[in-house]
N, C-alpha and C positions, 0 to 999 in steps of 0.2 A: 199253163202250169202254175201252181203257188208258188211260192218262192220258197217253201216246206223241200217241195217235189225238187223244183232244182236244185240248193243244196245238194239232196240226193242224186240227183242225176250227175252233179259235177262231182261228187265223190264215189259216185259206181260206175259211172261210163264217162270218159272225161272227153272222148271223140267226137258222143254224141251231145255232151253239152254244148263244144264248141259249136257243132253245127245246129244244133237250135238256137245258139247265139245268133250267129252269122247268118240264119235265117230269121230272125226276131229284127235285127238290123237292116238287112236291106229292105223287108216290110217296114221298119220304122215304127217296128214297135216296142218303146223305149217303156212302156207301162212295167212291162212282162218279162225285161231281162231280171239276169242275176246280178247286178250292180255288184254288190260285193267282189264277188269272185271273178268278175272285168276288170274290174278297176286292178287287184291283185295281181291278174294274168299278166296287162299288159305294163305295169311296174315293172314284172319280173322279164318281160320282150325288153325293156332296155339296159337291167341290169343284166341281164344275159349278154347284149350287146358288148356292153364298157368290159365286161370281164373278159371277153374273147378277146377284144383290142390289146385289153393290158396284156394279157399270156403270150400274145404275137409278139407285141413290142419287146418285152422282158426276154424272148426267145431269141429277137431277131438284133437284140442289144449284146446278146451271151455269146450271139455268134459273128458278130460284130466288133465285140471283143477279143474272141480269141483268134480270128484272122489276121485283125491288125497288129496284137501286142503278142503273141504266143508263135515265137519259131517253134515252128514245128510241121514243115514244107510237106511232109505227107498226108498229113489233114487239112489243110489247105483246101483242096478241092472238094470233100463232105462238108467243110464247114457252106462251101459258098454257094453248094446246091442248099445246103437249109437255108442259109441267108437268104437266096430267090424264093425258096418257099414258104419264106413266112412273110418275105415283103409279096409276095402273090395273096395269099392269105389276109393282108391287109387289106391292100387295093378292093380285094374282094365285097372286103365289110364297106369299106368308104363306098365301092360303087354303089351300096342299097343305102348307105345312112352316111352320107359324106358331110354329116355335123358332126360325126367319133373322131373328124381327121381334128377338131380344135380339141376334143376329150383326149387326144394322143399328147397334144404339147401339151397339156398343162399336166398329164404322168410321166413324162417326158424324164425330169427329173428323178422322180422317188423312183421310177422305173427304172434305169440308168444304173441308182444308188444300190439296190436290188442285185441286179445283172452284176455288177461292181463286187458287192458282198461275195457273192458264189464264186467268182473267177477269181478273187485270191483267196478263196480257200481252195477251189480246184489247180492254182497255178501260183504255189507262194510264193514263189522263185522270180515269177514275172512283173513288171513295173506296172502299172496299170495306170491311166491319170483318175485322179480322182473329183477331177469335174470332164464333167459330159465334153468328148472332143466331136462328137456329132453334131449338125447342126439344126436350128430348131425350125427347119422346112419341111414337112410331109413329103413332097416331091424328091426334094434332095436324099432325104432318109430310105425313100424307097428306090432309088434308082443310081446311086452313085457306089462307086466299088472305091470305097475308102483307102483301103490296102494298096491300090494303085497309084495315091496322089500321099504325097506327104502330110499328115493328119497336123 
C-alpha cells in the first residue's frame, strides 16, 4: 500500500489498519508501515495508561478520604467496596505496565491535593489534613485499611 492509501485506510477502517499493521510487523516489514499514525497510536497506549492510573488514584484518595475523616458510619461500608475497587483496578494496570506503579508516586501528591479540593467542598464541616496522611508505598496504598489504625 502507499502511504497515500494508508492514511486512508487508518481514517476509514481503523480495525483494519491495525491489522495490516500488525501484519506489516511481524513480516518485518518496516518499509510499508504507517509510521506516522504508529508512532501516534502508541503515544496515545501510554497516555491512555497514566490517565486511567491518575482517575483510580484520585478515586481511590476521595474514598480514602471520606472513610477516614467523614463520620458518617452508614456510608462507611460503599465507601470501602469502592476503596477495594479502585485499588483492584490499580493492581490491575500495574499487573500489565508495573512501571505506572513509580508514575502513581510521583501524582501522588497533586493527586491527593485534587481529592483534598473536592472533599472540602463536598464536606466543609469536616477537618481534613492537608498534607497527604497516606503513605508513599504502592503496596501499602493498596492494601492497608487506614480507617483501622490510627492515621
Amino acid at each position: 500500500m502507499t502511504q497515500i492509501s494508508l492514511k486512508t485506510l487508518y481514517d476509514s477502517d481503523f480495525a483494519l489498519w491495525v491489522e495490516d499493521t500488525v501484519n506489516k510487523l511481524k513480516a518485518k516489514d518496516t518499509k510499508d508501515l504507517d509510521w506516522e499514525n504508529l508512532i501516534e497510536e502508541m503515544e496515545s497506549l501510554g497516555k491512555s495508561q497514566r490517565k486511567t492510573v491518575r482517575s483510580f488514584l484520585f478515586r481511590l484518595l476521595e474514598h480514602l478520604l471520606k472513610r477516614c475523616y467523614v463520620n458518617l458510619p452508614e456510608c462507611y461500608r460503599g465507601w470501602e467496596i469502592e476503596i477495594r475497587n479502585f485499588r483492584r483496578e490499580l493492581k490491575q494496570e500495574f499487573q500489565d505496565s508495573p512501571s505506572l506503579k513509580t508514575f502513581m508516586l510521583e501524582i501522588l501528591t497533586t493527586s491527593y491535593q485534587d481529592a483534598l479540593e473536592f472533599m472540602k467542598e463536598d464536606y466543609p464541616d469536616v477537618i481534613f489534613p492537608d498534607i497527604c496522611p497516606f503513605p508513599q508505598d504502592v503496596e501499602v496504598l493498596l492494601t492497608q485499611n487506614f480507617w483501622e489504625t490510627k492515621l
